[in-house]
N, C-alpha and C positions, 0 to 999 in steps of 0.2 A: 024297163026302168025300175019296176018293183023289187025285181031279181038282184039292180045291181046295189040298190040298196039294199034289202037283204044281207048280200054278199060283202059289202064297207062294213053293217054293222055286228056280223059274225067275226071280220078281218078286226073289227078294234076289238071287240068280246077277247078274243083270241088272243092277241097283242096284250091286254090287261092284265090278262091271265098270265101270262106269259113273263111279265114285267115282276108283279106280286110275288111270283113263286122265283124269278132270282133275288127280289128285293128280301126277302125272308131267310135265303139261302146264303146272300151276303152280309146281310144283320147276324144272324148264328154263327156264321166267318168269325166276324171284328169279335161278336160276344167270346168267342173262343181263344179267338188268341188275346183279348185284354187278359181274360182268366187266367189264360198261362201264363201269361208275363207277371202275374200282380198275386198270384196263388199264393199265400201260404198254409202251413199246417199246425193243427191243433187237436185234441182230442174227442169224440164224439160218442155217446152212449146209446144203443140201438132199444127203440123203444117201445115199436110194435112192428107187426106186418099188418096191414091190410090194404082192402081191397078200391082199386079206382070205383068211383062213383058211375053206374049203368054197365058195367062189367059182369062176365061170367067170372069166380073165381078160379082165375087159372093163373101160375107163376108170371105169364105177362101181364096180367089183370092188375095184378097186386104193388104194394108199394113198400119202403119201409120207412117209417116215420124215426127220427134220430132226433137227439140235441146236441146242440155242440159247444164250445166252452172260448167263448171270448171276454175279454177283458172283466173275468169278474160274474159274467152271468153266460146262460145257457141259453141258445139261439137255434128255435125247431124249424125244422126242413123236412126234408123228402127227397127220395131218388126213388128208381125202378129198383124191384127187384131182383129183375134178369139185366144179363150185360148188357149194355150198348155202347155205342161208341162215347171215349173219354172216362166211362166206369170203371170202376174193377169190382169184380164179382169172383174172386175166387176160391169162394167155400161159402155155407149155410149162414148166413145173420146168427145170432145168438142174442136173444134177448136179458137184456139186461148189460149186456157186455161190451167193452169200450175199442174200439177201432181207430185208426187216423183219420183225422177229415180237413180235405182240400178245399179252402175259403176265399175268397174275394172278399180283405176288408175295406172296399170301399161300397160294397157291394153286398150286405151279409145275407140275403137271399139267396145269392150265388155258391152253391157250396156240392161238395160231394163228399160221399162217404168211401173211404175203401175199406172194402169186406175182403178181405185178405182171408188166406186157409185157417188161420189162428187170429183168436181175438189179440188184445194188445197184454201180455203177461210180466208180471213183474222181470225175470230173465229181458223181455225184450225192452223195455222202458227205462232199465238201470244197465245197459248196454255202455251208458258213457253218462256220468252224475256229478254233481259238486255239494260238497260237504259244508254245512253253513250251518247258523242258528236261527232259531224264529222266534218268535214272541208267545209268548200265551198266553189269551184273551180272556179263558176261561179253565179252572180244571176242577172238577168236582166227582165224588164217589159215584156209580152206577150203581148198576148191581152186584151182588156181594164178590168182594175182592178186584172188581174192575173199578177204572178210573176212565170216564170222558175227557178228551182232551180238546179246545179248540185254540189255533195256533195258526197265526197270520205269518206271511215270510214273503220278502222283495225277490225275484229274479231277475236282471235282465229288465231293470226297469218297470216290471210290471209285477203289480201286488197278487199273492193268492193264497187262499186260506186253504186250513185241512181238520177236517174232524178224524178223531182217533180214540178207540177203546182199548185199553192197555189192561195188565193186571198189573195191581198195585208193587209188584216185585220187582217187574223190568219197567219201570220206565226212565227214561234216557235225559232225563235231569236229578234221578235222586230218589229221593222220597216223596208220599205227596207236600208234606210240609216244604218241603228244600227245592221244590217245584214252586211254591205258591209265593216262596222267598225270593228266588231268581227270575222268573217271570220270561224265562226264558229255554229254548228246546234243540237239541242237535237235531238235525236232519240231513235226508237227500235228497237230492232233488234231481230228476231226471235233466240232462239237458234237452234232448229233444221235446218229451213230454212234459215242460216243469211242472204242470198242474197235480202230478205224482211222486209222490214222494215214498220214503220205505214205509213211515207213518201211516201212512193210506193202505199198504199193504197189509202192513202188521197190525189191525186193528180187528177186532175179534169179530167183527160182523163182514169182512173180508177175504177169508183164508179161502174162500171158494177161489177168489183170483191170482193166486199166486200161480 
């Protein structure tokens, strides 16, 4: 008698067990495919590596910390830093440097970074752009011969701003006077990436990213 119970409550342990590990494995299912159905892209900036918490540091150990750029503010997450399935991993992270990143915005927790062989470079950003004007919020002297620029601009229904250091000779409304008269700035704007513009590139604490 003792045996056969035993044996019932090994058979439902079993069973439990068994139930968990598909209810887990079809939750990750639906999680997956809502992601792909609802994914979109936006731009992300890689911000550290480190290491899982009670880890040996080793490339599965490790993680890489990002932020990513919605609606106006920056949104931190995390992935592995080795492949796994639905990642892409194909080349070194680079710190400091900007990558595509795949979102769920109903969901902004839900996101992946792809690490592609090259970060995301001006060449690749202004692949396809439209030519518009923006506002200028702000524009005042820097340091000698440079000009701070800050410059709000619509895309695509959604607002976004850009800081830019210029020298006082090229910049793309004039002079600073006939800048500060107009109140206004040409630009481009990625279509894929709008959150980049040539502004962004051309700005003297940027030439590292071109």
């Amino acid at each position: 008698m003792l045996n056969i119970k035993a044996k019932t409550r090994s058979f439902i342990i079993v069973c439990g067990v068994v139930l968990i590990i598909f209810y887990i494995e079809y939750s990750n299912r639906k999680e997956d495919e809502h992601f792909a159905a609802n994914a979109e892209y936006t731009i992300g900036k890689v911000s550290k590596i480190t290491k899982r918490g009670g880890h040996r540091t080793t490339s599965i150990s490790r993680i890489i910390e990002y932020k990513y750029y919605y609606k106006g503010k920056w949104i931190s997450d995390h992935g592995p830093l080795e492949k796994e399935l639905g990642e892409v991993r194909n080349g070194a992270p680079i710190i400091d440097a900007y990558y595509a990143v795949k979102y769920d915005p109903s969901n902004l927790s839900s996101s992946k970074i792809l690490i592609t062989s090259r970060p995301i470079t001006r060449n690749v950003a202004f692949k396809s752009y439209t030519k518009m004007y923006g506002e200028i919020e702000s524009i005042n002297p820097t340091y000698p011969g440079y000009i701070r620029i800050n410059a709000a601009y619509t895309f695509k229904g959604e607002r976004y701003k850009v800081e830019t250091i210029l020298h006082k000779d090229s910049l793309p409304c004039g002079t600073l006077d006939e800048c500060k008269e107009s109140k206004r700035i040409k630009l481009f704007v990625s279509d894929n990436f709008p959150y980049f513009t040539d502004l962004f590139y051309k700005s003297s604490n940027r030439q590292h990213l071109q």
